[in-house]
C-alpha positions in Angstrom: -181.9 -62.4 30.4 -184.2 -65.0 28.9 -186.8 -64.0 26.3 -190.1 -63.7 28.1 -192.4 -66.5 27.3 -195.0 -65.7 24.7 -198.3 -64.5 26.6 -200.7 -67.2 27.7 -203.8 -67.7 25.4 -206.1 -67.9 28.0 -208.8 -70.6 28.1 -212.2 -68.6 26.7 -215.6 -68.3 28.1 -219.1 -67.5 27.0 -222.6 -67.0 29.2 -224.1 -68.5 26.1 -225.8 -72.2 28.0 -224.7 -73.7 24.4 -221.2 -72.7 25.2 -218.7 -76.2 25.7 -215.0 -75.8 27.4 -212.3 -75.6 24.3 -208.9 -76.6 25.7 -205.5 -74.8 24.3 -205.0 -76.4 20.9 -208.8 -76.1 20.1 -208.7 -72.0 21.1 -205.3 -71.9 18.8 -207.0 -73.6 16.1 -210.4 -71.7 16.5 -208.4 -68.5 16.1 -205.9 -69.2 13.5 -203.3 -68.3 15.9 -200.5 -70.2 16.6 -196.6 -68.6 17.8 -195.1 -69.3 14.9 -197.9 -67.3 12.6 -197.5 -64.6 15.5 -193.6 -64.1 14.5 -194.8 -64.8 10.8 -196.9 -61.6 11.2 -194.6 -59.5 12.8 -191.9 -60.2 10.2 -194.3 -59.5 7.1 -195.7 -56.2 8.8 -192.3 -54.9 9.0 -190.9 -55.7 6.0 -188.0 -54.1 5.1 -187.5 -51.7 8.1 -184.8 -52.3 10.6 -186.9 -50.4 14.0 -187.0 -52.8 17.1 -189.8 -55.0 16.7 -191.3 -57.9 18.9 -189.7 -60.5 16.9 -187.3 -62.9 17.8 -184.1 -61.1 16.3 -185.9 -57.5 17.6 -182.8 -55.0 19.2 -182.9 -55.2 22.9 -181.4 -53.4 25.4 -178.1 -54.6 26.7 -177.6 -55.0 31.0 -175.2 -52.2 30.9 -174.2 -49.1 29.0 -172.1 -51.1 26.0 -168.8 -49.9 24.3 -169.2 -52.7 21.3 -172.5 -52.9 19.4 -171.1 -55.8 17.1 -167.9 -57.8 17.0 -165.7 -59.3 14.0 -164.1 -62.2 14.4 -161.0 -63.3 12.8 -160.5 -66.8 13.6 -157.3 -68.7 12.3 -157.9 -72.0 12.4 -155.6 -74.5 13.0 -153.8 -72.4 16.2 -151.4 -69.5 14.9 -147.6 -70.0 17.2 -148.0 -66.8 19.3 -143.8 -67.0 20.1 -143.2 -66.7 16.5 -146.0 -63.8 16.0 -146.8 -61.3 18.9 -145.5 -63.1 22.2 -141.4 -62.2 22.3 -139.4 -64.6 23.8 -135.7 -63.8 23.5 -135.2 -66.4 26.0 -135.9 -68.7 23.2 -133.0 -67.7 20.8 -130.5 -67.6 24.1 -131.8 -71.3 25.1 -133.0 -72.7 21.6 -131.5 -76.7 21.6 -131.5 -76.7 25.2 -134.3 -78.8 26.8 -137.3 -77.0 28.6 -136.3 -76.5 32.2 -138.9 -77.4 33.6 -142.1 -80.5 33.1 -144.1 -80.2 30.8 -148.1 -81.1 30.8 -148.9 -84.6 31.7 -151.2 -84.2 28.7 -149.6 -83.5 25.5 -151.1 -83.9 21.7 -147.9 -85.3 20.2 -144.0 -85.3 21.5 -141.9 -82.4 21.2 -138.0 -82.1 21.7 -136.0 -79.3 23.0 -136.7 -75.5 22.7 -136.6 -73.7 19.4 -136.2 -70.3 18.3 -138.0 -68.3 16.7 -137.2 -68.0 12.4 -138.2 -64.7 12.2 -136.9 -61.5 14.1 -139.3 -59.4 16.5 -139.1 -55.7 17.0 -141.2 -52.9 18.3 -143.7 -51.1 16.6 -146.0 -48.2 17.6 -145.8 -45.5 20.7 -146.5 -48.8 22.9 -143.8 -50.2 21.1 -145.4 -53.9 21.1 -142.9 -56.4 20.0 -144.2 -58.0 17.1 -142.7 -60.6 14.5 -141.4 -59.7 10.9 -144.8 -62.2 10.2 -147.0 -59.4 10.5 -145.3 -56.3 9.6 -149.0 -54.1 8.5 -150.7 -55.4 11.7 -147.8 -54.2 13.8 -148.1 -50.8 12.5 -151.1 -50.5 14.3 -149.8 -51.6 17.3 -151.1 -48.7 18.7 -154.9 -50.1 18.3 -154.1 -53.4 19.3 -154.7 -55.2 22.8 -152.5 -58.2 23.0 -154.2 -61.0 25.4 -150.9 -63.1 26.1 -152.2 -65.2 29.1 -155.0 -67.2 27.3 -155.5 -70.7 28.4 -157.9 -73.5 27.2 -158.4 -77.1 28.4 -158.2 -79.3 25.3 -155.0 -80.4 23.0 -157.3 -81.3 20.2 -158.2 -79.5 17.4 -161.9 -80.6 17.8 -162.6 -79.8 21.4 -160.3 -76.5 21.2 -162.7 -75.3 18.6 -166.2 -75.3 20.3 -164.5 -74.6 23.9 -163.3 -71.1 22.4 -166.9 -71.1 20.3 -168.9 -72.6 22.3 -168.0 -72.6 25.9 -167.4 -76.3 25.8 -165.6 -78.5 24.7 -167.7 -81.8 25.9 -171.1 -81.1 25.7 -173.4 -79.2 22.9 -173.8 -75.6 23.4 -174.8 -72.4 21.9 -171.9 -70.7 20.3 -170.8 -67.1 21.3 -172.4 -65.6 18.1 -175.7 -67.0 19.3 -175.3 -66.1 22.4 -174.8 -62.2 21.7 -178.1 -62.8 19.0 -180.0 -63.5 21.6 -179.1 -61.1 24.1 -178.9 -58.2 21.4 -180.9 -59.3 18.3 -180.1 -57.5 15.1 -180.0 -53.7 14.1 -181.1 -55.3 10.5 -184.2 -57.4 9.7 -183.2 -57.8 6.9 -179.9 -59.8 7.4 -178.9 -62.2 10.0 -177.5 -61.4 13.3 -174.8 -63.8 13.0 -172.6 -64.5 10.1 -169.3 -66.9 9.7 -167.5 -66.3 6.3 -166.1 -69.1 4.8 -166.3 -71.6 8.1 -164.8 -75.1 8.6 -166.9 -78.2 8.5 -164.4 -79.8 10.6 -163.1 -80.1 14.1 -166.6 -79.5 15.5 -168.3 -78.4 12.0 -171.7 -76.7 12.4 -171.2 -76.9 16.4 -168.9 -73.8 15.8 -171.9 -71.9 15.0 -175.0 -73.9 16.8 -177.4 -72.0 18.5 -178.4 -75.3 20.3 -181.0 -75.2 22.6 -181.5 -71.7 21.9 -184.2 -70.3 19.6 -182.9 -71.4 16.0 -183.3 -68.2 14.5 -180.1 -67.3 16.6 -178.0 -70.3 14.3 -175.0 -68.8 12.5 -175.9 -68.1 8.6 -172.3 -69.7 7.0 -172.1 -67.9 3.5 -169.2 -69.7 1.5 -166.9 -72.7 1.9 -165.6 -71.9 -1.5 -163.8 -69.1 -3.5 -165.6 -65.2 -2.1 -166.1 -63.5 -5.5 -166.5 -59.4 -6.0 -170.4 -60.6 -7.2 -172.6 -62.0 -4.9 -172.8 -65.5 -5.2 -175.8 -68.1 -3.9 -179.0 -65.2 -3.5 -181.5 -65.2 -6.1 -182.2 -61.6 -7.7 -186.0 -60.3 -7.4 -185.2 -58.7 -10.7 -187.6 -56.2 -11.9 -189.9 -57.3 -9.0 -192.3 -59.6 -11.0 -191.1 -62.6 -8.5 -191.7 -60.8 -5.7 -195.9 -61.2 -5.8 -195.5 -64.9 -6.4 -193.3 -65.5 -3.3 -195.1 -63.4 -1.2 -198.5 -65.6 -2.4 -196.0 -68.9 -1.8 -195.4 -67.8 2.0 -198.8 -66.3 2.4 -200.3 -69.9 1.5 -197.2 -71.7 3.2 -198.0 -69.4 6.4 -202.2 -70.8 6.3 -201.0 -73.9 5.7 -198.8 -73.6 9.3 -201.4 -71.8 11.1 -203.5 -74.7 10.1 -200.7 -77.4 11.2 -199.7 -75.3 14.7 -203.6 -74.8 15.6 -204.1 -78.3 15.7 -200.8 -79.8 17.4 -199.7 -76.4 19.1 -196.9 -74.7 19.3 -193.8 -76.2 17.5 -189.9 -75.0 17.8 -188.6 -76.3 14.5 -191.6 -74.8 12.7 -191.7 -72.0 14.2 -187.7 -71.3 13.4 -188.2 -72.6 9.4 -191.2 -70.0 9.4 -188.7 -67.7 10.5 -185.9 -68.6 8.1 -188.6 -68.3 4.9 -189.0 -64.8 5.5 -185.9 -63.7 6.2 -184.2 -65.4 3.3 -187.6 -63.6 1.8 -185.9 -60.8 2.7 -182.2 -61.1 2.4 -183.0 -61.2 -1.8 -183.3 -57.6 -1.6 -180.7 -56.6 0.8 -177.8 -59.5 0.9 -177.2 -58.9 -2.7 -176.0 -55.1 -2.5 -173.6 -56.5 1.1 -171.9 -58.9 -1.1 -171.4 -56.8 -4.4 -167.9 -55.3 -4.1 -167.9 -53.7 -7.6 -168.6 -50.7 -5.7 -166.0 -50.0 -3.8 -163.5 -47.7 -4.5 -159.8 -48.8 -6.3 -158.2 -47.3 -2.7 -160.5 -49.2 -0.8 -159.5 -52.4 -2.9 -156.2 -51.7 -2.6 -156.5 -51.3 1.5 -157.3 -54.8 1.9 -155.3 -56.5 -0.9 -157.7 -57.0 -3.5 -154.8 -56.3 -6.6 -152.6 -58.9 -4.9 -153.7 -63.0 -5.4 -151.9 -63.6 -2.6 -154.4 -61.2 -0.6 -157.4 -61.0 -2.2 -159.3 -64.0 -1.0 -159.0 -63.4 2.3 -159.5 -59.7 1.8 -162.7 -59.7 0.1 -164.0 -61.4 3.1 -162.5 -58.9 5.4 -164.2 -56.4 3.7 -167.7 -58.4 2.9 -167.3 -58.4 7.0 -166.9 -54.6 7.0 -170.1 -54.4 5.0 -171.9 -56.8 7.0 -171.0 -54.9 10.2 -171.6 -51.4 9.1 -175.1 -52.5 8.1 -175.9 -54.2 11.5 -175.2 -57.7 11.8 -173.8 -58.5 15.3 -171.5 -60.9 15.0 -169.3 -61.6 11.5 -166.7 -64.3 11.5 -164.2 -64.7 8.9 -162.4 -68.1 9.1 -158.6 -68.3 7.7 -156.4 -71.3 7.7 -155.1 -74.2 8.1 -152.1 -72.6 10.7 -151.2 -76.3 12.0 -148.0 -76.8 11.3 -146.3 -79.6 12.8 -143.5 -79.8 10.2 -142.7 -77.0 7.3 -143.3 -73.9 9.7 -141.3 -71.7 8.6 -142.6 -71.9 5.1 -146.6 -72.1 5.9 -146.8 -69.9 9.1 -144.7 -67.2 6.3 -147.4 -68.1 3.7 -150.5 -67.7 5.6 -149.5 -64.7 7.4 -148.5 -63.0 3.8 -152.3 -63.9 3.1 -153.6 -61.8 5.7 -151.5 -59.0 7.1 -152.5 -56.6 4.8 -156.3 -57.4 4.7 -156.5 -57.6 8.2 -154.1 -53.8 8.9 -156.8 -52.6 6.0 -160.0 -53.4 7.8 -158.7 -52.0 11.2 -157.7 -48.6 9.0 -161.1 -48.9 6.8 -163.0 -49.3 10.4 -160.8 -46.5 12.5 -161.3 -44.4 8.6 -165.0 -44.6 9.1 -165.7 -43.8 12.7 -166.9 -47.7 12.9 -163.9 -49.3 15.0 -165.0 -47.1 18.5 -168.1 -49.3 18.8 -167.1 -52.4 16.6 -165.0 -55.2 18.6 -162.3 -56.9 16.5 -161.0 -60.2 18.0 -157.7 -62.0 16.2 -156.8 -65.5 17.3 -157.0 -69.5 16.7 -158.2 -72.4 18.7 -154.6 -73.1 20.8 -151.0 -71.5 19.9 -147.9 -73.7 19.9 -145.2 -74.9 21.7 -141.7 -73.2 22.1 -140.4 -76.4 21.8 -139.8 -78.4 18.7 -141.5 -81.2 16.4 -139.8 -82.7 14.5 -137.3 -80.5 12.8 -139.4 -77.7 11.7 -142.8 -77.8 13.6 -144.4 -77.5 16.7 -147.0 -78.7 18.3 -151.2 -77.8 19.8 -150.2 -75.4 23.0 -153.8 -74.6 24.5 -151.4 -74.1 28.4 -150.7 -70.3 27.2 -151.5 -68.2 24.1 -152.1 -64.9 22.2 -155.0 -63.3 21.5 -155.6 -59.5 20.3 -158.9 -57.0 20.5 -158.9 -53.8 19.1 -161.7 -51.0 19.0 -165.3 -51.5 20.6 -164.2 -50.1 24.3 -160.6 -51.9 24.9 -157.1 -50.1 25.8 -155.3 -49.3 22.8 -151.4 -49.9 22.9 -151.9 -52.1 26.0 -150.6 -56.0 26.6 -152.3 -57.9 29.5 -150.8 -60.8 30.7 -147.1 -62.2 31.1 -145.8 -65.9 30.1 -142.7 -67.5 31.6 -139.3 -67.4 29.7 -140.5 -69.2 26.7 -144.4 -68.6 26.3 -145.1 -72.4 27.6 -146.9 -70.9 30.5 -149.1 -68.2 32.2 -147.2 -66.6 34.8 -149.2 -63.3 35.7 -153.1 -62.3 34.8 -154.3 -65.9 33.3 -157.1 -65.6 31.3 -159.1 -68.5 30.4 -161.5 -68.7 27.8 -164.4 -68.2 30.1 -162.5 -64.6 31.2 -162.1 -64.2 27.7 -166.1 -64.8 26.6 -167.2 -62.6 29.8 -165.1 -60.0 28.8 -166.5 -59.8 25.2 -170.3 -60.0 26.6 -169.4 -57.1 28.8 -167.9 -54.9 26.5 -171.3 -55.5 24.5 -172.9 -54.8 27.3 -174.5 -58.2 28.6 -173.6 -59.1 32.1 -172.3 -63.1 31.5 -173.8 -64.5 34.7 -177.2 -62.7 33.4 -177.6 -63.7 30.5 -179.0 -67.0 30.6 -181.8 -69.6 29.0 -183.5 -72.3 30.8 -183.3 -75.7 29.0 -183.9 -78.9 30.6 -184.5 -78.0 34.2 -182.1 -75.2 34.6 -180.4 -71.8 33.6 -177.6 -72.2 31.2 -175.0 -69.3 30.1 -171.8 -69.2 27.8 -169.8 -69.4 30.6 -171.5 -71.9 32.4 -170.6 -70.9 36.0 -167.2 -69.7 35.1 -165.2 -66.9 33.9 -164.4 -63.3 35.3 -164.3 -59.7 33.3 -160.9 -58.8 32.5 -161.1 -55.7 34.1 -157.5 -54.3 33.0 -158.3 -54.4 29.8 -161.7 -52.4 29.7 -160.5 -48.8 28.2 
């Protein structure tokens, strides 16, 4: 569902006998008119409303009746083990020092020994009663929520690729990434905010690729907010104070936007310009609005306490979860919160305990906080990394990339509660039943926002492009 081409100026005419042919640029120039004013003036004239509009980031209707209307993300980077977290192997601790029974990949990121058990104990949580590691004791107890993906698969042992084939699609060539993707097929319920936020991203392993909107429109690019410390205060906005600044910027952009009407009427229409029009005016914006999504001061003592803000070990990674919340409720589409670095080839039993201390509890209190406020029915929330790791050991305490078969979890915006698709052989190394590559995995997300994958598409460079390329199948089982 590409965005219908901006309608034609077409060429004008006059019976005056002193009337001479103009072509294109000379009718754009002649009427102060060019496509990146055109979004300039819709932006301005609604100023600080959030109804559908004609603009770029304007809410349009979805291909299907959706069960999602946003999605949050909760990315750990650096590939999570799912054998020691929420994919039970018992296997493991019968066979562990025993070598794997069977090949492995041809393809393998570094050499691994025999088979290791897991150092922590599983055991069932919930009604479902999902086995689930002593690692994440809070998340298990809303097992019930939870729909455990065990069957992912990827094609790409490095860290690099792994991350923009699960962003992006693709792990060889530039594409938009899935936040993009659903910004342009849904556009925002806020014009005052972006449609798609990362939290604290990595500028590694793919960088700003992660959250590229490529060759789509650039007002659909990922706005990163951190990198450093989250704070309770907003951090990197400048206030409008009492409002005296606000007449001088609007004069600034008024004389910035002549100044581009000027530029565009003479060389027609221009992409880049047209996007950093764009950007002025919502950053314009976001002065007034981002400020209030960021300040925490707010929020209740139980609320802080819900996601772990009285702990050090939890806070940092729960004020983001609940900056997310905040970001969500007030209409962004798509919020990612980036946690890591879960790649432990050596010392895993010490990190993996460390990092999941640091988000269990934030990441049980946003799914109660969501579920609390009637938000989690229509907002998708996706746990997972890049890869898992292998069941057999590096080293003496480590394991290694494992893209061949992984975990991922959903909860809320339209999937089964209490339900695990998907079944690995013996020891998690590989899909055995209901494989779901990431292509299944991105066409599943798009449908339960209602956007039919093989429909929404852009043309660039000659042909029709989508996030799945011409891959990937809805995971019907899952679909509540």
């Amino acid at each position: 569902m590409p965005f219908p081409p901006p309608n034609p100026i077409g060429g004008m005419s006059s019976t005056s006998p002193q009337s001479t042919p103009i072509n294109r640029r000379q009718a754009l120039h002649r009427c102060a008119v060019g496509f990146g004013a055109l979004a300039l003036a819709d932006l301005v004239a609604r100023a600080g409303s959030a109804a559908p509009g004609m603009g770029p980031l304007a809410m349009r209707v979805p291909h299907v009746p959706a069960r999602a209307r946003r999605v949050i993300f909760l990315f750990m980077h650096g590939g999570p083990s799912h054998v020691d977290t929420f994919d039970h192997k018992p296997a493991l601790l019968r066979d562990s020092g025993k070598p794997l029974p069977f090949d492995k990949p041809r393809v393998q990121f570094s050499k691994t020994g025999n088979l290791r058990q897991s150092p922590w104990q599983f055991r069932p949580y919930g009604q479902c009663g999902a086995m689930i590691s002593d690692l994440f004791p809070l998340v298990g107890a809303m097992a019930d929520d939870l729909c455990f993906i065990k069957t992912v698969h990827g094609t790409n042992e490095a860290h690099g690729g792994a991350l923009l084939k699960l962003h992006t699609g693709s792990d060889t060539f530039v594409r938009p990434s899935i936040g993009s993707w659903i910004s342009y097929g849904l556009g925002t319920e806020n014009q005052n905010l972006p449609s798609f936020i990362t939290i604290n991203p990595t500028l590694g392993h793919g960088g700003v690729g992660n959250w590229s909107s490529a060759f789509l429109p650039a007002t659909h690019q990922g706005t990163p907010i951190g990198g450093g410390k989250a704070r309770d205060e907003p951090a990197g906005f400048a206030y409008l104070g009492d409002g005296s600044g606000t007449d001088r910027q609007r004069a600034q952009l008024d004389l910035l936007a002549e100044m581009n009407r000027d530029h565009l009427g003479r060389t027609g229409p221009d992409a880049e310009l047209e996007a950093r029009i764009q950007s002025f005016e919502l950053a314009f914006k976001m002065q007034a609005e981002a400020p209030g999504v960021f300040d925490l001061k707010g929020e209740t003592e139980a609320t802080r306490r819900l996601y772990g803000l009285d702990d050090p070990k939890t806070a940092e990674f729960g004020r983001q979860c609940l900056q997310a919340r905040r970001l969500s409720e007030r209409g962004v589409r798509f919020v990612q919160v980036t946690h890591g670095y879960w790649d432990q080839h050596e010392k895993l039993t010490a990190d993996h305990g460390r990092l999941a201390g640091e988000v269990d509890r934030p990441i049980a209190g946003l799914l109660k906080d969501l579920k609390s406020r009637g938000l989690l029915e229509d907002t998708l929330v996706w746990w997972g990394g890049e890869f898992g790791r292998t069941p057999t050991v590096q080293g003496t305490d480590g394991r290694d990339h494992h893209p061949h078969a992984f975990t991922m979890w959903l909860a809320g915006g339209g999937v089964k509660p209490g339900f695990s698709h998907g079944v690995t052989d013996d020891y998690g190394f590989y899909p055995v039943d209901e494989k779901v590559h990431i292509h299944d995995l991105h066409a599943t997300i798009l449908h339960l926002l209602g956007l039919e994958h093989e429909r929404l598409t852009y043309r660039f460079g000659g042909r029709d492009f989508r996030l799945t390329d011409v891959h990937g199948k809805v995971v019907e089982k899952i679909l509540g």
